[in-house]
Each structure stands twice: as C-alpha cells, then as structure tokens.
C-alpha positions as CSV (number, residue, x, y, z in Angstrom):
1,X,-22.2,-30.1,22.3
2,X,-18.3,-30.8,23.0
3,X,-16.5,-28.4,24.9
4,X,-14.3,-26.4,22.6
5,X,-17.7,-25.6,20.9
6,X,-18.4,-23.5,23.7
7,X,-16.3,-20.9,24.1
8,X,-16.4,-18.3,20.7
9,X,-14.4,-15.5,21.8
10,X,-13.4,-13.1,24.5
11,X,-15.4,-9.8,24.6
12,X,-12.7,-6.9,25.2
13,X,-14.0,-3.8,26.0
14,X,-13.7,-0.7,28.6
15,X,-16.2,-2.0,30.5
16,X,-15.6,-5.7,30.6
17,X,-11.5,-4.6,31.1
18,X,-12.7,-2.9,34.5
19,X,-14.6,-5.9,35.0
20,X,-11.4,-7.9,35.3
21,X,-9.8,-5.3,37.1
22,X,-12.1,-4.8,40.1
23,X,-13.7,-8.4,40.3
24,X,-11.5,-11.0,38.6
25,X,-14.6,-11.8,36.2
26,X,-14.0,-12.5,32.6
27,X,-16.1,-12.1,29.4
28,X,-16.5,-14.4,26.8
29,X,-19.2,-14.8,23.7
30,X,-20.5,-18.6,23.9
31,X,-22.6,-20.9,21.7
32,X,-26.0,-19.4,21.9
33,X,-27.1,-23.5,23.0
34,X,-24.5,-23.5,26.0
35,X,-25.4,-23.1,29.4
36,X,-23.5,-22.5,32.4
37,X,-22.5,-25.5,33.4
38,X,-20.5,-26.0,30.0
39,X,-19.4,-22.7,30.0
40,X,-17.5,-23.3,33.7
41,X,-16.4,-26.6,32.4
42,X,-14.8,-25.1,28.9
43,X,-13.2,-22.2,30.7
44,X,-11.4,-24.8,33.6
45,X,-10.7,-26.9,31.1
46,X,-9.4,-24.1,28.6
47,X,-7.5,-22.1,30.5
48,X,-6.8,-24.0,33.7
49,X,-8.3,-22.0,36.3
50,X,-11.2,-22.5,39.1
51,X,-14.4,-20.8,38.1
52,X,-16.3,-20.0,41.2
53,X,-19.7,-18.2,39.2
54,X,-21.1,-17.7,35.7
55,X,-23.4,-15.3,34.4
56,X,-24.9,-15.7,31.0
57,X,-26.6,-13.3,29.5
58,X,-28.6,-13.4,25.6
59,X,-27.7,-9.8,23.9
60,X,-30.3,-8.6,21.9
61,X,-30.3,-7.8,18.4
62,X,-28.6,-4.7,17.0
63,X,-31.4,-3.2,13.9
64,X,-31.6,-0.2,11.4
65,X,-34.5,1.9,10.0
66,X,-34.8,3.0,6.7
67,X,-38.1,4.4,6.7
68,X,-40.8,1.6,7.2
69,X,-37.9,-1.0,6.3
70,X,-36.4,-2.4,9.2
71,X,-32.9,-4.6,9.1
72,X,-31.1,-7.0,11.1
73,X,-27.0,-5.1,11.7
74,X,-25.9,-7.7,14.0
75,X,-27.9,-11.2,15.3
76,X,-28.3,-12.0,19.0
77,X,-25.4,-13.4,20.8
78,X,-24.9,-15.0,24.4
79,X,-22.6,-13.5,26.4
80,X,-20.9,-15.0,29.6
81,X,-19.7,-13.6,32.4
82,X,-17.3,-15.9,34.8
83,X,-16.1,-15.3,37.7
84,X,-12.9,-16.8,39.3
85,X,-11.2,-18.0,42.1
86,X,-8.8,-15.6,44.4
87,X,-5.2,-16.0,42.9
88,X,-6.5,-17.2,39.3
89,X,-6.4,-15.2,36.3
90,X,-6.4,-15.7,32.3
91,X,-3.5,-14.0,30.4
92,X,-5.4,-13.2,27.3
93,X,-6.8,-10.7,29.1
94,X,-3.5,-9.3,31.0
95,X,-1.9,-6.2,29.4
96,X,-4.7,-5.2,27.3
C-alpha cells in the first residue's frame, strides 16, 4: 500500500478536539488494511512531525431496523489515534 493511501481524513469532533487539547493526540480515519506502522510513517511524512504512539481502532458498523429488515447506515471504518512528540503539533487541527 503507498503512503498517501493511508491517511483518509481527520476525524473532528468534541471529543477528539479535547483529545488534542489535553494530550497532543490526533485523529485520523485510515485505510481499513493499514496498520500502525504505516500510519506513523504517513503522518511523519505528511505533516512533518515525530509520532511517539498510535492507536488504531476498527469502528463498528452504524445499522437501522425496520421491522425484521435490518440495514447497513454507515460501513466499518478504522480509526487512528497518534500521539506526538512534546513541541509538535498539526495545524489542521489548530483553531477549530
């Protein structure tokens, strides 16, 4: 898989925002075939930074009822979770 496959997008919400604020960890939605050693390589290499810890996680899928009928909303996604080095930070996620 190359690199810039990796990353999909960052994942900005309340929680991961206090996230970045408390812990300098970051959230991002990855290839659901990446593990963590290509996600701390895409994210040095993306944004220039040092990561010091990833965390990946697989979200489970989002479904609807309809009587007996069950249906798919949303699909599964990975989620990742890095960490980074004291005095690094990403400015995507600054001033959100």
């Amino acid at each position: 898989m190359h690199i810039y496959e990796v990353l999909r997008r960052p994942v900005v919400t309340e929680k991961s925002i206090t996230v970045v604020e408390e812990g300098n960890r970051y959230t991002f939605e990855v290839d659901m075939r990446a593990n963590k050693l290509q996600v701390k390589e895409a994210v040095e290499l993306a944004f220039d930074v040092t990561v010091t810890d990833v965390n990946v996680v697989v979200m489970p899928v989002k479904t609807s009822r309809r009587g007996k009928r069950v249906t798919i909303r949303k699909p599964k996604w990975k989620k990742a979770v890095v960490a980074l080095a004291p005095g690094n930070s990403i400015q995507l996620f600054e001033g959100v």
